[in-house]
SETOR-329263 format. One record per residue (C-alpha): residue number from 1; residue in three letters; x negated, y, z negated. Coordinates in steps of 0.02 Angstrom, whole numbers, plus 50000, padded with zeros to 5 digits. Last residue first. Layout:
  num  residu     xx     yy     zz
  NUM     ALA      X      Y      Z
...
//
This chain:
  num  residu     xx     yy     zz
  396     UNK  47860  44543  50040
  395     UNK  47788  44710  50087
  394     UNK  47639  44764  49967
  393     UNK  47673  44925  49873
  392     UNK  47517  45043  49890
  391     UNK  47509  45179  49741
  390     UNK  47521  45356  49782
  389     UNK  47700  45391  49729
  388     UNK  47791  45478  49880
  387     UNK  47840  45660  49857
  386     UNK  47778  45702  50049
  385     UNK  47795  45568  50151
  384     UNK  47623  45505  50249
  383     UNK  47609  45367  50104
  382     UNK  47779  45284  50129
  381     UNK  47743  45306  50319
  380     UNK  47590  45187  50295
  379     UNK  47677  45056  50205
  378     UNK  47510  44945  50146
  377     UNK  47509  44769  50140
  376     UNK  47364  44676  50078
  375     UNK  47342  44492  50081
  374     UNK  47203  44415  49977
  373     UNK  47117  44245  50035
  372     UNK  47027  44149  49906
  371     UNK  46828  44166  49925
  370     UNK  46754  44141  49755
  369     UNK  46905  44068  49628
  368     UNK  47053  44126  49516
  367     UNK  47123  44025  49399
  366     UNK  47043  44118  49250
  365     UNK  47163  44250  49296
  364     UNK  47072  44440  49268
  363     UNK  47197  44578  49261
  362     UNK  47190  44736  49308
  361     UNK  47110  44639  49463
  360     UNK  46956  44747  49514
  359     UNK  46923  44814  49678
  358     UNK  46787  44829  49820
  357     UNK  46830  44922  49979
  356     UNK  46700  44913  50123
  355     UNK  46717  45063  50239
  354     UNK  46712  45043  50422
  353     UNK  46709  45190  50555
  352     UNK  46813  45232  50693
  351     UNK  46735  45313  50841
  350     UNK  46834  45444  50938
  349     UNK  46975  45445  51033
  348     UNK  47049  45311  51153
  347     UNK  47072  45460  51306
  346     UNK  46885  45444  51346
  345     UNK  46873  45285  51375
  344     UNK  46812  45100  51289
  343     UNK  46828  45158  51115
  342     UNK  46699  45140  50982
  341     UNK  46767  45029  50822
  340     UNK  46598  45055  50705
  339     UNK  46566  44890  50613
  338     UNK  46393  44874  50679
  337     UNK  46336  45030  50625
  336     UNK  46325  44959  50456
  335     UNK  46462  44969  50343
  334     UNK  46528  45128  50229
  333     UNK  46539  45116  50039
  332     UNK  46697  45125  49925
  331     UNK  46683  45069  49767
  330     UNK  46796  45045  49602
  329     UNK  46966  45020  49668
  328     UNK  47108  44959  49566
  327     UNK  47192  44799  49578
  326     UNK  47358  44724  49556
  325     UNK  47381  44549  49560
  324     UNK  47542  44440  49656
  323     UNK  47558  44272  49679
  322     UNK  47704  44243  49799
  321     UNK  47832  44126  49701
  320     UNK  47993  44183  49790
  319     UNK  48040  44044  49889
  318     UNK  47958  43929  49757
  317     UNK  47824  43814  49786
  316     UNK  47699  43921  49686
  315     UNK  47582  44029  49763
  314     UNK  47389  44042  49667
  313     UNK  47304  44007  49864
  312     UNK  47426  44126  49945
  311     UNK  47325  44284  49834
  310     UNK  47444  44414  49855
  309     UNK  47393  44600  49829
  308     UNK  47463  44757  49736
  307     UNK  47386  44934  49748
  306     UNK  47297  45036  49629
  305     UNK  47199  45196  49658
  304     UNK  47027  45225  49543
  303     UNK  46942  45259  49689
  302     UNK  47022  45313  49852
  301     UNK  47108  45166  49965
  300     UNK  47265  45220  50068
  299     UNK  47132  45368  50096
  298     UNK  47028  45248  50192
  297     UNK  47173  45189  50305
  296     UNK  47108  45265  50473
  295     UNK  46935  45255  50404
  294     UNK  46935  45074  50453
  293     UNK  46957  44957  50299
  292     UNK  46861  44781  50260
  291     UNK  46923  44727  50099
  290     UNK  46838  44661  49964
  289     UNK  46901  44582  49789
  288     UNK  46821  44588  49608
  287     UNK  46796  44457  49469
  286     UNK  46696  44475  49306
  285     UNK  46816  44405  49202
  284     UNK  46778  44214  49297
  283     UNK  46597  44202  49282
  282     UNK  46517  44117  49396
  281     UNK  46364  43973  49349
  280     UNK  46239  43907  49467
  279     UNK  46122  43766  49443
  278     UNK  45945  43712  49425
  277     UNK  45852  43867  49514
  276     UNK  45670  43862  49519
  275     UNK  45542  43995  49433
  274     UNK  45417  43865  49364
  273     UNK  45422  43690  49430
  272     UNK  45565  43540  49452
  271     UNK  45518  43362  49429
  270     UNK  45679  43256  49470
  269     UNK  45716  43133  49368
  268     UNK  45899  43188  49341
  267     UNK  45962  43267  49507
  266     UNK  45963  43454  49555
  265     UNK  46071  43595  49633
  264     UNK  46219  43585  49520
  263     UNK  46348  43700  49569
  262     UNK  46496  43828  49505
  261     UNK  46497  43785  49325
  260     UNK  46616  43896  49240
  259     UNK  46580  44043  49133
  258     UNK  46506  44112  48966
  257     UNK  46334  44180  48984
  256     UNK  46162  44137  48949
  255     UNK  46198  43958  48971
  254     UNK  46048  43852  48877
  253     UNK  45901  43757  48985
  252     UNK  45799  43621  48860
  251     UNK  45642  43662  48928
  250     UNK  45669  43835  48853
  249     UNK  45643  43775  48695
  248     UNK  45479  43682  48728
  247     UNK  45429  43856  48781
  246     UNK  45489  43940  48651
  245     UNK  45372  43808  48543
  244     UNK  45210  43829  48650
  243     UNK  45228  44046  48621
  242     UNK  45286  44017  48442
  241     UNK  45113  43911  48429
  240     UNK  44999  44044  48518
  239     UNK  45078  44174  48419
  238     UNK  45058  44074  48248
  237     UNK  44844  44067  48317
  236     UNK  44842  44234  48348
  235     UNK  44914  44272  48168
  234     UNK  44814  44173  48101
  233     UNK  44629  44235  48182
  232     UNK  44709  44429  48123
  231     UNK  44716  44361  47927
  230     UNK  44526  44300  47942
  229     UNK  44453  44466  48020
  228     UNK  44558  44566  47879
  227     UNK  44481  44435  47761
  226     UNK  44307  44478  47817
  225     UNK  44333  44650  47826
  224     UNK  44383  44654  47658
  223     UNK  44224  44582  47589
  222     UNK  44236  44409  47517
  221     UNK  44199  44372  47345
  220     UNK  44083  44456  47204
  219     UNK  44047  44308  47092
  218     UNK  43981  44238  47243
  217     UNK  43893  44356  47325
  216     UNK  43806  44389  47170
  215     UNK  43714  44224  47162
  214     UNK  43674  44246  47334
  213     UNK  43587  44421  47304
  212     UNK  43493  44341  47153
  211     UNK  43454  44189  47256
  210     UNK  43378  44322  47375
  209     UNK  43270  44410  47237
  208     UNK  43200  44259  47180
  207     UNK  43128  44204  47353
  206     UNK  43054  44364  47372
  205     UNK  42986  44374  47220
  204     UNK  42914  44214  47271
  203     UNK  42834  44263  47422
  202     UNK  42763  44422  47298
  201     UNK  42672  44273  47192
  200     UNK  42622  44149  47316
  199     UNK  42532  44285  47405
  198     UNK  42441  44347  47245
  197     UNK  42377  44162  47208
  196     UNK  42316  44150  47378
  195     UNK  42217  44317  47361
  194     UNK  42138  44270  47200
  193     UNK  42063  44110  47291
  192     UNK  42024  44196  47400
  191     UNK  41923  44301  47302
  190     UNK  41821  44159  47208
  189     UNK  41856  44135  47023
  188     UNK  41714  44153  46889
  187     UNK  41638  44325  46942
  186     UNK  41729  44416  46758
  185     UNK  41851  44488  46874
  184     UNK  41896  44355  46969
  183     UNK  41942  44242  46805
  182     UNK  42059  44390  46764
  181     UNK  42121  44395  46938
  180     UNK  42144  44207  46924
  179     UNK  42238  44222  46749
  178     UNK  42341  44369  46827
  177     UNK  42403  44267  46970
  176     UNK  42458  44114  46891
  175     UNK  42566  44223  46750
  174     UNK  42653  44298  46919
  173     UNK  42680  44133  47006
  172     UNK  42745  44049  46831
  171     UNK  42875  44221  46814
  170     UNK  42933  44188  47011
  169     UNK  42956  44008  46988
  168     UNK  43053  44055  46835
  167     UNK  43152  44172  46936
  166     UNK  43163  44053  47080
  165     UNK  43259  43940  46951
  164     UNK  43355  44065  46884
  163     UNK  43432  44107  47066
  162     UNK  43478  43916  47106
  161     UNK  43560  43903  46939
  160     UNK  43675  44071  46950
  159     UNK  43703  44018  47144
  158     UNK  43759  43839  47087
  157     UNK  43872  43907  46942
  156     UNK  43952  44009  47066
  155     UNK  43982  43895  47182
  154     UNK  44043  43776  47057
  153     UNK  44185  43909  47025
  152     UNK  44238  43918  47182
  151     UNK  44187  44040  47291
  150     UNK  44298  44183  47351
  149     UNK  44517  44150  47355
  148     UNK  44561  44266  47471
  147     UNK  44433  44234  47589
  146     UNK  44437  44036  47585
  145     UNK  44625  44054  47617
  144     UNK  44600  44161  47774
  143     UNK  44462  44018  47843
  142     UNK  44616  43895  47799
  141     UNK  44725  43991  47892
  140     UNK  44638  43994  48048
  139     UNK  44597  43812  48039
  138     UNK  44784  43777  47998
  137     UNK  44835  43907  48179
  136     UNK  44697  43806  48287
  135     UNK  44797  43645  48259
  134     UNK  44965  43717  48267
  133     UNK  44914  43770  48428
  132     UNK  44871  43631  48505
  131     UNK  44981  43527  48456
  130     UNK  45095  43638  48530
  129     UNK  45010  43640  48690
  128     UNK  45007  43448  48719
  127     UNK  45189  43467  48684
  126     UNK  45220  43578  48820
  125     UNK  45114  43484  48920
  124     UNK  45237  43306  48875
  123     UNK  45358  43427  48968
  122     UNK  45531  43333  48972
  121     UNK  45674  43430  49032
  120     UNK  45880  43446  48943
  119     UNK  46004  43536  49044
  118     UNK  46160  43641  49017
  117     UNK  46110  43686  48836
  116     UNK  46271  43797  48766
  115     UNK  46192  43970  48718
  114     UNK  46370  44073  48769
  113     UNK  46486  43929  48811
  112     UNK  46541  43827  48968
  111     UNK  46691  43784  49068
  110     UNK  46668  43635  49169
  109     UNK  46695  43634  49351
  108     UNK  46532  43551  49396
  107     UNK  46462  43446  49279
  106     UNK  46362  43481  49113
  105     UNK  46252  43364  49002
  104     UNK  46127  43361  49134
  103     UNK  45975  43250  49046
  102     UNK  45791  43219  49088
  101     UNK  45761  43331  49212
  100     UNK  45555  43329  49236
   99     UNK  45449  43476  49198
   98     UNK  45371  43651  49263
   97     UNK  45450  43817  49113
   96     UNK  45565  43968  49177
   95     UNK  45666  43854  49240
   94     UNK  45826  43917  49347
   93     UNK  46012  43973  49284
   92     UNK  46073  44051  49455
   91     UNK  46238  44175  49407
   90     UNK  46362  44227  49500
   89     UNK  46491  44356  49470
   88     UNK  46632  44330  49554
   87     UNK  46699  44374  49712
   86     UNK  46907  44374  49816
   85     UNK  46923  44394  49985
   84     UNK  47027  44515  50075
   83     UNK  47148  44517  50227
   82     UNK  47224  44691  50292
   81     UNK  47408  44703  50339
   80     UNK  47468  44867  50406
   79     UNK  47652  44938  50406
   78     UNK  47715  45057  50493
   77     UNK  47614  45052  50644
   76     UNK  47515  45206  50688
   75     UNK  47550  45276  50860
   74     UNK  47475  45207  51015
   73     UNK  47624  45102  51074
   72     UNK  47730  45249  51043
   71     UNK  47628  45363  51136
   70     UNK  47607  45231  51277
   69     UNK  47811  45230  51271
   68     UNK  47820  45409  51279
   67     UNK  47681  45433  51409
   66     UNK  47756  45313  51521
   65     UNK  47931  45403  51485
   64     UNK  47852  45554  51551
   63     UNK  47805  45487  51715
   62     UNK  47964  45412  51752
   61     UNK  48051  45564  51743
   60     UNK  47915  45655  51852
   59     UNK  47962  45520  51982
   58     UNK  48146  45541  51944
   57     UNK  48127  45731  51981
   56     UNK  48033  45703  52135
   55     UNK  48152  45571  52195
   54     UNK  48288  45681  52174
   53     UNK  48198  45822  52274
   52     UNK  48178  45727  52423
   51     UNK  48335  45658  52420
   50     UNK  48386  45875  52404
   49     UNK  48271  45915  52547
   48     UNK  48354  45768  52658
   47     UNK  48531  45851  52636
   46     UNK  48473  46020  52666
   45     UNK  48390  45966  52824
   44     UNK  48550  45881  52886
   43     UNK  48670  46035  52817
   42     UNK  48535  46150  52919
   41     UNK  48576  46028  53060
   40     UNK  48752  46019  53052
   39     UNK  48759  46220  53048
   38     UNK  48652  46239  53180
   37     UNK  48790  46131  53309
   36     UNK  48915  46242  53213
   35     UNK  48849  46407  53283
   34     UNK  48799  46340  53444
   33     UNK  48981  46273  53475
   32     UNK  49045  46450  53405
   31     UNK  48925  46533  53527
   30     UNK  48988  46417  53667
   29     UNK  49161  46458  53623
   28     UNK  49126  46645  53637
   27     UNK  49048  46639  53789
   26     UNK  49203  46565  53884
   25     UNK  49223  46390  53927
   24     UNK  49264  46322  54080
   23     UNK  49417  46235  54128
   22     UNK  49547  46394  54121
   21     UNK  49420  46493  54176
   20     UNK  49412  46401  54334
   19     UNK  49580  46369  54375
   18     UNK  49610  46563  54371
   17     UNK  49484  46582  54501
   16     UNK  49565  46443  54577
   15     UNK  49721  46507  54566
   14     UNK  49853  46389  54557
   13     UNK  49964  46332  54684
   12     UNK  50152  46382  54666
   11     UNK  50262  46235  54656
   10     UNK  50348  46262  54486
    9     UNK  50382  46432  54534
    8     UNK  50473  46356  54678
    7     UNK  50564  46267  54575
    6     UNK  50597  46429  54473
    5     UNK  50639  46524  54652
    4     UNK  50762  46376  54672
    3     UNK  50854  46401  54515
    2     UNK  50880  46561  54529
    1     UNK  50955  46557  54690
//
């Protein structure tokens, strides 16, 4: 019996009210649904704000290491190279004198003396002038000898003789004239007669009293003034010749300095006037080297500062024969505006000027020539550090 009212159990048709919230869900699950259905999408948006996020932070990652590497690029190198040339005194040896080249007795390259002739001219006007003046300076001297010396004495003799005869001319005139005044007096002689006879008389006073003057003249010699006048004629006339005969010397072109013979400009035969340059010399111990150098680097090159350069054109053949000469600066001077470095935006910094750097070798080498290449290197961070020795090391 039991086990037909459990079959029967089995059998019993469901409610359909009970059917049907059995099947359909109650509030509560719908609210859980809802819940978890928001819960997916806040974990959706969540999700897409954190991508978004990420690729923010990489993009700002990025940008920073742009601005580290153009801050790298941008900073100062370790190590800058600047290129140099080396100078030497030159000198232009030019005539001071018009002629023809006769001789060259130098050629290029030689090594000359202090007052060694380089070129011989040919003036025949220089020698015209000489003559010249030697001529005008033996008439000046003889007029200064005749001056010291006075008359001769012949001279003097003559003037004594020449000044007793008028005087006995004079005496005859005088006895002449008192006859016919006597002879006038007593109504035997006309007056004119007298008259002429007085005339001759006093003219020959006259004449008496010059020879007298002449006579002493003579013994007397030349006045001072005279001779002073004489002794300033020679000495014009020994200027005029030591004028001609420098002249003639400097035809005949010497070195004024010791050096090498950098170029010949002219040919023998060629007729050359005043002022024009013959030939060039340089002298090799008064050498010096420039170097262009932004302000950047100025202080890498104060005055008196040495640094150490190589000159490739003195290297040996060796791996380690570099040619090496240290210098020491001596002038620093700024370039024209036309050196300025000006940058092309805003965020390239200011101007940069250019400073011309001369130097001297401590040194001099004879070997050395105008416009050989010298390489600078300076270490730039070697400078920057505090305790490092000022002087520039070049890099190797």
């Amino acid at each position: 019996m039991s086990e037909s009212h459990n079959k029967s159990d089995d059998h019993i048709p469901l409610d359909p009210a009970y059917d049907e919230q059995t099947i359909k869900p109650s509030a509560d699950q719908e609210r859980v649904a809802a819940d978890d259905k928001r819960h997916k999408t806040s974990d959706k948006s969540s999700l897409i704000k954190k991508g978004l996020l990420i690729v923010a932070v990489i993009a700002v990652l990025g940008v920073i290491a742009y601005g580290l590497l153009k801050s790298v690029d941008d900073s100062t190198p370790s190590e800058v190279t600047f290129q140099g040339q080396m100078q030497m005194q030159q000198t232009s040896i030019s005539a001071k004198v018009p002629g023809r080249i006769a001789t060259i007795l130098v050629t290029e390259g030689d090594e000359v003396k202090s007052g060694q002739q380089l070129i011989e001219m040919e003036s025949p006007e220089i020698n015209a002038r000489i003559n010249q003046a030697r001529a005008a300076r033996d008439a000046a001297q003889s007029q200064l000898d005749k001056a010291q010396n006075g008359a001769r004495p012949q001279e003097i003799a003559q003037a004594r003789a020449a000044w007793q005869a008028e005087k006995a001319a004079s005496e005859l005139a005088a006895n002449t004239y008192e006859r016919i005044n006597r002879l006038y007096q007593e109504g035997l002689m006309s007056r004119q007669k007298r008259d002429e006879a007085y005339t001759t008389y006093l003219a020959q006073s006259d004449k008496t009293e010059a020879a007298r003057l002449q006579y002493e003249l003579a013994v007397e010699g030349t006045r001072s003034e005279d001779e002073a006048g004489a002794t300033a004629q020679v000495a014009q006339a020994e200027a005029k010749l030591e004028e001609a005969m420098v002249a003639k010397d400097e035809a005949n072109l010497k070195s004024p300095i010791a050096g090498i013979v950098d170029d010949i400009i002219v040919n023998v035969g060629e007729v050359v006037g005043q002022g024009v340059p013959l030939l060039t010399l340089v002298d090799t111990d008064d050498q010096w080297v420039v170097l262009n150098v932004t302000e950047t680097y100025l202080n890498h090159f104060t005055i008196g500062q040495e640094f150490t350069g190589t000159i490739p054109a003195l290297n040996t053949s060796s791996a380690k024969g570099s040619y090496k000469a240290t210098f020491k600066v001596y002038s620093s001077s700024v370039l024209s505006d036309f050196a300025t470095w000006r940058p092309t935006n805003n965020d390239d910094g200011f101007d940069v000027r250019t400073f011309e750097i001369k130097a001297r070798p401590t040194t001099p080498d004879p070997r050395v020539r105008s416009g050989m290449s010298v390489i600078v290197t300076i270490d730039t961070q070697a400078m920057d550090a505090p305790g490092i020795n000022q002087t520039t090391q070049v890099q190797e």
